[in-house]
C-alpha positions as CSV (number, residue, x, y, z in Angstrom):
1,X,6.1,-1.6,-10.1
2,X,3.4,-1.6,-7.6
3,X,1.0,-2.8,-10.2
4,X,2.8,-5.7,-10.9
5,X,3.7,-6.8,-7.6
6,X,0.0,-7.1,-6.5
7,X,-0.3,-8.6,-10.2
8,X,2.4,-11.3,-9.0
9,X,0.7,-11.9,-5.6
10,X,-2.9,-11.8,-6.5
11,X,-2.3,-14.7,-9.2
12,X,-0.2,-16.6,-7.4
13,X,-3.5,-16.6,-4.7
14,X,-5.5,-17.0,-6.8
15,X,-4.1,-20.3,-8.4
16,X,-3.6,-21.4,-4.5
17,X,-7.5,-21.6,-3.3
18,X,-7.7,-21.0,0.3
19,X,-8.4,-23.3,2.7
20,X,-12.3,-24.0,2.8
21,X,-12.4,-23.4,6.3
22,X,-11.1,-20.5,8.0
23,X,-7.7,-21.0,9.4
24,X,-5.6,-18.7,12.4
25,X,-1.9,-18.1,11.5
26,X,0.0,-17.8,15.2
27,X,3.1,-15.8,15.3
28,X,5.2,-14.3,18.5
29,X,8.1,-11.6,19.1
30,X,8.8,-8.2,18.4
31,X,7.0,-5.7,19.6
32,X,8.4,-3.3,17.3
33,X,6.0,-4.1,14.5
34,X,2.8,-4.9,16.4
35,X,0.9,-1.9,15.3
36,X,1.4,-2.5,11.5
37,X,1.0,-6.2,12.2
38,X,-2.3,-5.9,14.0
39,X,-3.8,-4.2,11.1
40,X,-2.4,-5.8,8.2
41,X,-4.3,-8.5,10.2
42,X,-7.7,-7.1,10.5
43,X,-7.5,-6.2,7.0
44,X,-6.1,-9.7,5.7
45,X,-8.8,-11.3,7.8
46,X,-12.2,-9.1,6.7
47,X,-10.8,-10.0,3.0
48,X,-10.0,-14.1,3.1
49,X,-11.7,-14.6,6.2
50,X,-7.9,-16.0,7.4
51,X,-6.9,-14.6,11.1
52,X,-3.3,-13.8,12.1
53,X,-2.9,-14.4,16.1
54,X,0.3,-12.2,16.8
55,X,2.0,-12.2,20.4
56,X,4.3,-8.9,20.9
57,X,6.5,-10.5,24.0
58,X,9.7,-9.4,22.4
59,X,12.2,-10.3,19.7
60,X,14.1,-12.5,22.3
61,X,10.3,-14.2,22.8
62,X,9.5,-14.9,19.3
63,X,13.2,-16.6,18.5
64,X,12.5,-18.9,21.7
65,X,9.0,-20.0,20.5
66,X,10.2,-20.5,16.7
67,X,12.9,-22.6,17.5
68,X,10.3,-24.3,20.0
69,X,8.0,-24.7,17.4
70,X,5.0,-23.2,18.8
71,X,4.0,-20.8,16.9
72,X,3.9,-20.7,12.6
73,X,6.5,-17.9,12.8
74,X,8.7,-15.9,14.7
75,X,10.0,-12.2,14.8
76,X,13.2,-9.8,15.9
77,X,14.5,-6.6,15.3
78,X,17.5,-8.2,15.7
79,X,18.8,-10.6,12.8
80,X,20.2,-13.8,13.4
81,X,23.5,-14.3,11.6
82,X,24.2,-17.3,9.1
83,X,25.1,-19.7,10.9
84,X,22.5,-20.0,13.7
85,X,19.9,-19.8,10.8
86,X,21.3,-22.7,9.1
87,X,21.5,-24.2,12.4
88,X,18.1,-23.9,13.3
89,X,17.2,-24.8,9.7
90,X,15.0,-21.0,9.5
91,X,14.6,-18.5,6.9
92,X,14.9,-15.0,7.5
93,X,13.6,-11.8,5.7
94,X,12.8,-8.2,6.2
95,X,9.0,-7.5,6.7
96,X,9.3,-3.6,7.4
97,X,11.2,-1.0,8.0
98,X,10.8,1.5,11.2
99,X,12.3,3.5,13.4
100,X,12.9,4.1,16.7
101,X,12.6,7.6,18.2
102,X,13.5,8.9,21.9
103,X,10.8,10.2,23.9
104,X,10.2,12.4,27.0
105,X,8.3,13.3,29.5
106,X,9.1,17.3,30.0
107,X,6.8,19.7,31.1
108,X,6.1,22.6,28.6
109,X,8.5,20.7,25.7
110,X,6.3,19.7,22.7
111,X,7.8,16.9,20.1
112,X,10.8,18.8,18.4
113,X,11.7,21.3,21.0
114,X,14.4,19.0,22.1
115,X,17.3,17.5,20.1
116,X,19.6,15.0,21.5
117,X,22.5,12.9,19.9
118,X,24.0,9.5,20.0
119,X,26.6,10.2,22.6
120,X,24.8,12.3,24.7
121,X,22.0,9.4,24.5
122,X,24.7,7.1,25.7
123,X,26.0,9.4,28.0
124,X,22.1,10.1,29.9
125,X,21.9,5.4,29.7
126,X,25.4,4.8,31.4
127,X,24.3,7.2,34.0
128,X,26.7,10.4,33.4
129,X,24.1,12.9,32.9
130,X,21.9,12.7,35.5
131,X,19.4,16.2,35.0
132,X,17.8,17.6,32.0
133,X,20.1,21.1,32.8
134,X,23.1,19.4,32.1
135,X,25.9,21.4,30.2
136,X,26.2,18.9,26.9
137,X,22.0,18.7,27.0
138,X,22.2,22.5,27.0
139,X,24.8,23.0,24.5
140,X,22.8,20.9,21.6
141,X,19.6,23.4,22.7
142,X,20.8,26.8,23.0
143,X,17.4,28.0,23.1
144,X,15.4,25.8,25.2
145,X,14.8,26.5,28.8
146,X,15.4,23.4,30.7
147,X,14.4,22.5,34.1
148,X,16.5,21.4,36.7
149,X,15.0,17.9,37.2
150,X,15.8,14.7,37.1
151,X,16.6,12.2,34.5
152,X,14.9,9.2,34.7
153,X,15.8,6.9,32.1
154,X,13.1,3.9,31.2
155,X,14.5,0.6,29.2
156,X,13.6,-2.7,28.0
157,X,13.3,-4.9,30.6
158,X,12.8,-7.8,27.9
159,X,15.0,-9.5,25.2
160,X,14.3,-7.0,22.9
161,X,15.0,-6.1,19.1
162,X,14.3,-2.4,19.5
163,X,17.3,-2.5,22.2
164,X,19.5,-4.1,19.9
165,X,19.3,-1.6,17.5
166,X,19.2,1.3,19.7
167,X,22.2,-0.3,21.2
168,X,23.9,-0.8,18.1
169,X,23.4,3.2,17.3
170,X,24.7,3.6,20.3
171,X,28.0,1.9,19.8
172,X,28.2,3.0,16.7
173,X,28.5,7.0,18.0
174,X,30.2,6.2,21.5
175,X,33.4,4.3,22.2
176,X,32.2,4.4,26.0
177,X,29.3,2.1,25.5
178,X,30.7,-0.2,23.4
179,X,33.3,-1.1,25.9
180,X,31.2,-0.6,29.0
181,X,27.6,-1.8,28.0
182,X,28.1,-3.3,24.0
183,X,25.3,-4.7,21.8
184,X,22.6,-7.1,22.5
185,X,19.0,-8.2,22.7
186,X,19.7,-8.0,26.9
187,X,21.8,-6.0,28.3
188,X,23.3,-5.1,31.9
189,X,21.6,-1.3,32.0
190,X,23.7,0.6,34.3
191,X,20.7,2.9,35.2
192,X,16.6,3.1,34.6
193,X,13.5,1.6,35.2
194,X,12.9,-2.0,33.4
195,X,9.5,-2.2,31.1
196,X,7.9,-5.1,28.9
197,X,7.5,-4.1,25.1
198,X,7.4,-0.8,23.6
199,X,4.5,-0.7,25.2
200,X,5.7,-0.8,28.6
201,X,8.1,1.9,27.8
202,X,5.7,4.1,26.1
203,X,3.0,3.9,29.4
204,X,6.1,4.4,31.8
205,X,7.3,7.3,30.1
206,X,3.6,8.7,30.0
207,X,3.5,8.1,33.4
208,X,7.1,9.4,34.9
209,X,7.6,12.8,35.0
210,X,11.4,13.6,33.7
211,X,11.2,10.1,32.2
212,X,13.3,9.5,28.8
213,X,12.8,6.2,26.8
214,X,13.4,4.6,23.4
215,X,9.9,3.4,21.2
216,X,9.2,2.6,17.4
217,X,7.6,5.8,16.1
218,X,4.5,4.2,15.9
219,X,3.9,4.3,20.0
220,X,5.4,7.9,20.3
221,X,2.3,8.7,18.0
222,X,0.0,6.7,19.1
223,X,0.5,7.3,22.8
224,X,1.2,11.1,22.0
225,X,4.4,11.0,23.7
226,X,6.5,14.3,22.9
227,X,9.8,12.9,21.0
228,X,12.9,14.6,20.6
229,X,14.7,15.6,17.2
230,X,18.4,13.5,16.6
231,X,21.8,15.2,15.1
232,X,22.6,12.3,12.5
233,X,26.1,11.5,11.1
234,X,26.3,14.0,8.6
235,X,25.9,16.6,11.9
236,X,22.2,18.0,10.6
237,X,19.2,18.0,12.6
238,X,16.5,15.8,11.6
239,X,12.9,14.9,13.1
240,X,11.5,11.5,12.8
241,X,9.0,11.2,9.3
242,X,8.8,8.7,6.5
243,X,10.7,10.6,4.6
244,X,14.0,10.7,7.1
245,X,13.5,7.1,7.7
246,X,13.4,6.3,4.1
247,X,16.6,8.4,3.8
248,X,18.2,6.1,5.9
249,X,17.3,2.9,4.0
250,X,17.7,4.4,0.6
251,X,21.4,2.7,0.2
252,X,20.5,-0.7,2.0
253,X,22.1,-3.5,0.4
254,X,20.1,-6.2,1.9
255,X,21.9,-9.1,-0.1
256,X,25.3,-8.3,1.9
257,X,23.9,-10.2,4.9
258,X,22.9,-13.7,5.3
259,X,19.2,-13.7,6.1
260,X,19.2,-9.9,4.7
261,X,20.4,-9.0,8.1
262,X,21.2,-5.2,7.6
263,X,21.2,-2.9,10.5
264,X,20.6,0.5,9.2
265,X,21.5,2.3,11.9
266,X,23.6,5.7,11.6
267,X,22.9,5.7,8.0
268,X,25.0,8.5,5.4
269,X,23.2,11.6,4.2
270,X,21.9,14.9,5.3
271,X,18.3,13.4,5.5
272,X,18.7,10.2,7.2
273,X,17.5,9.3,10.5
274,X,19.7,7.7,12.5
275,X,17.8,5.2,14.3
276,X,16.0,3.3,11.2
277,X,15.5,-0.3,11.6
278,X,13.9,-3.4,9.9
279,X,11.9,-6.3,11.2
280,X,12.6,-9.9,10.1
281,X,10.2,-12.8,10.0
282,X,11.6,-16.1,10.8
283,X,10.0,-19.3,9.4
284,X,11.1,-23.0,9.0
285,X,12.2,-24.2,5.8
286,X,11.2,-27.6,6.4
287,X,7.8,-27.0,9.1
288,X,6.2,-29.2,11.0
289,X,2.7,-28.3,9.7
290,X,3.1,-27.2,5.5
291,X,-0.5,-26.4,5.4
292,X,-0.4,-23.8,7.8
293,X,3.3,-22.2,6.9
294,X,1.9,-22.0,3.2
295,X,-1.0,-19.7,4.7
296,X,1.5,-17.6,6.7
297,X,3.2,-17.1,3.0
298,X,-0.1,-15.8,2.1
299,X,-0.8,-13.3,4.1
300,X,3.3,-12.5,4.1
301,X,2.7,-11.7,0.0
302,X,-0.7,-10.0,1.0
303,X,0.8,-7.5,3.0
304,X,3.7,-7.2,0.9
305,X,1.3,-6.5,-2.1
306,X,-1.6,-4.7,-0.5
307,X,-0.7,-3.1,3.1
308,X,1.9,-0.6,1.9
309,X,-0.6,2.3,2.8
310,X,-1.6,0.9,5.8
311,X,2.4,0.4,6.8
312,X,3.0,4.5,5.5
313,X,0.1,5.3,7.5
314,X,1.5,4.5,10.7
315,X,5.3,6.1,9.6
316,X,6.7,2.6,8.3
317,X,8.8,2.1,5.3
318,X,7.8,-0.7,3.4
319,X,10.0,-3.2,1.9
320,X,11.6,-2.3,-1.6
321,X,9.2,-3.5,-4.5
322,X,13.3,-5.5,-5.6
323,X,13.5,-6.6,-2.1
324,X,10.0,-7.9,-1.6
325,X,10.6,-9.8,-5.5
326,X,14.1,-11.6,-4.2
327,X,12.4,-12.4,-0.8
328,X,9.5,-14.2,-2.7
329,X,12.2,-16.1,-4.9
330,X,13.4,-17.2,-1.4
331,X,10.6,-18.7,-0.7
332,X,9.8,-20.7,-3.5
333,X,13.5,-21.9,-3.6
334,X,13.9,-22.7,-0.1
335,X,10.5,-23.4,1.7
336,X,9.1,-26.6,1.4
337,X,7.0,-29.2,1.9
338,X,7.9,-33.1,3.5
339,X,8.1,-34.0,-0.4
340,X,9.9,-30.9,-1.8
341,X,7.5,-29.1,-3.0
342,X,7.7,-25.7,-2.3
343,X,4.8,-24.0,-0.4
344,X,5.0,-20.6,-1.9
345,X,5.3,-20.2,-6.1
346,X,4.4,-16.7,-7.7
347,X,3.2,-19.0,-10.7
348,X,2.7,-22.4,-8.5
């Protein structure tokens, strides 16, 4: 399957010469996927000579500078539904999948000492469980000594994708926080300290002793941040990996959603990790500039074809070899020029 798919993609490139001159593809939003972005980039840009400018500013960033057409494409964690696509006259499609993991800052607690669930999660975010002793922390960790500190809980302070998701997890597991907090890209935090990106979260929790946060695996690794474990809906413990994530997106049926705007949180199985999410890239059907939009399809198809490894090497799931073959379909149907020609054609 992989054969083929780079088969696809490297002939439809090579029947689409590049550009004679170098050209820079801008995009803006989630944070989520900078790290595999960033060096999908570098890679795509030593190999056509093409650069990719990405701006992590949040998924409630890149929809504002899509639908202000300032950049060539926009991203969120957090889908937009139907209608507002058709509204906006966008396309939308997973690029990756992820997850996101909680992290803390715990003296003497190395990554897996500590398991948390959903509702205990909400609980520590509305406020209720203010020290790292508390009774419902102590029952999920019979065996862990825990200190009598302070917790201090660190959020997005941005519209963010990652909080949509992690909020929708939490809703999911917790009546409370539906009703009291719900599910958005912004939300009234009853408690915690406010940080841009995951980046922001990662360096405050680094920082803040007794901290807790949320973060796409990616940070908690790269920032060697200790993470906790998660009890998923089937009641097992399970760490973060590849191969928990790709549990949970195993049964994803991404044509059930316009846009292929599945939330995969609190996902069925014994493996599955309950805070899996995708990325979407949002793109005008009709754009301003065709030339350019046809070069973001590009590097789109590169990466789907070629930066697999690089995506498993920092812990994401890449899309379905199905999934990536409908998406590309998409485009050649849907994404076109002022004339109707489409910009993007596996056989052009």
């Amino acid at each position: 399957m992989k054969f083929a798919k780079i088969a696809l993609v490297a002939t439809a490139l090579a029947l689409t010469p590049w550009t004679a001159q170098a050209v820079d593809i801008s995009g803006a939003g989630a944070s989520f996927p900078y790290p595999v972005y960033t060096k999908w980039a570098d890679a795509y840009k030593k190999e056509t000579g093409n650069g990719m400018n990405y701006q992590s500013i949040g998924s409630g960033g890149g929809i504002k500078q899509i639908k202000a057409k300032t950049v060539t494409f926009g991203a969120t964690d957090a889908p937009l539904p139907g209608k507002e696509l058709d509204e906006s006259g966008l396309v939308q499609f997973p690029m990756v999948m992820g997850a996101i993991v909680p992290v803390v800052n715990l003296e003497g607690l190395k990554s897996g000492d500590l398991t948390l669930d959903g509702v205990t999660l909400a609980r520590i975010y509305m406020g209720e469980i203010k020290s790292w002793d508390d009774a419902a922390i102590a029952k999920l960790n019979p065996n862990v000594k825990l200190p009598k500190q302070a917790i201090v809980p660190v959020r997005r302070s941005d519209g963010s994708g990652t909080t949509y998701n992690f909020a929708y997890y939490l809703a999911e597991v917790s009546p409370d926080w539906k009703a009291k907090v719900g599910v958005s890209t912004a939300l009234q935090w009853p408690v915690g300290i406010g940080a841009k990106g995951n980046e922001g979260v990662a360096n405050n929790v680094a920082q803040t002793r007794g901290s807790i946060g949320y973060v796409e695996y990616a940070y908690a690794k790269q920032n060697k941040l200790t993470h906790t474990n998660m009890l998923n809906k089937a009641g097992k413990t399970v760490a973060p990996s590849s191969a928990t994530f790709q549990a949970a997106a195993a049964n994803a049926d991404w044509n059930s959603q316009p846009g292929y705007g599945v939330i995969l949180a609190n996902q069925p199985g014994d493996q599955s990790w309950p805070m899996t999410a995708a990325t979407w890239i949002l793109i005008y059907k009709k754009p301003v500039d065709a030339a350019i939009t046809a070069e973001a399809l590009k590097f789109f198809a590169w990466s789907f074809a070629k930066g697999d490894k690089m995506a498993e090497d920092l812990d994401y799931v890449p899309m379905p070899d199905k999934v990536v073959n409908d998406i590309q379909k998409m485009w050649s149907s849907q994404i076109k020029d002022a004339g109707g020609k489409p910009l993007f054609s596996p056989t052009n």
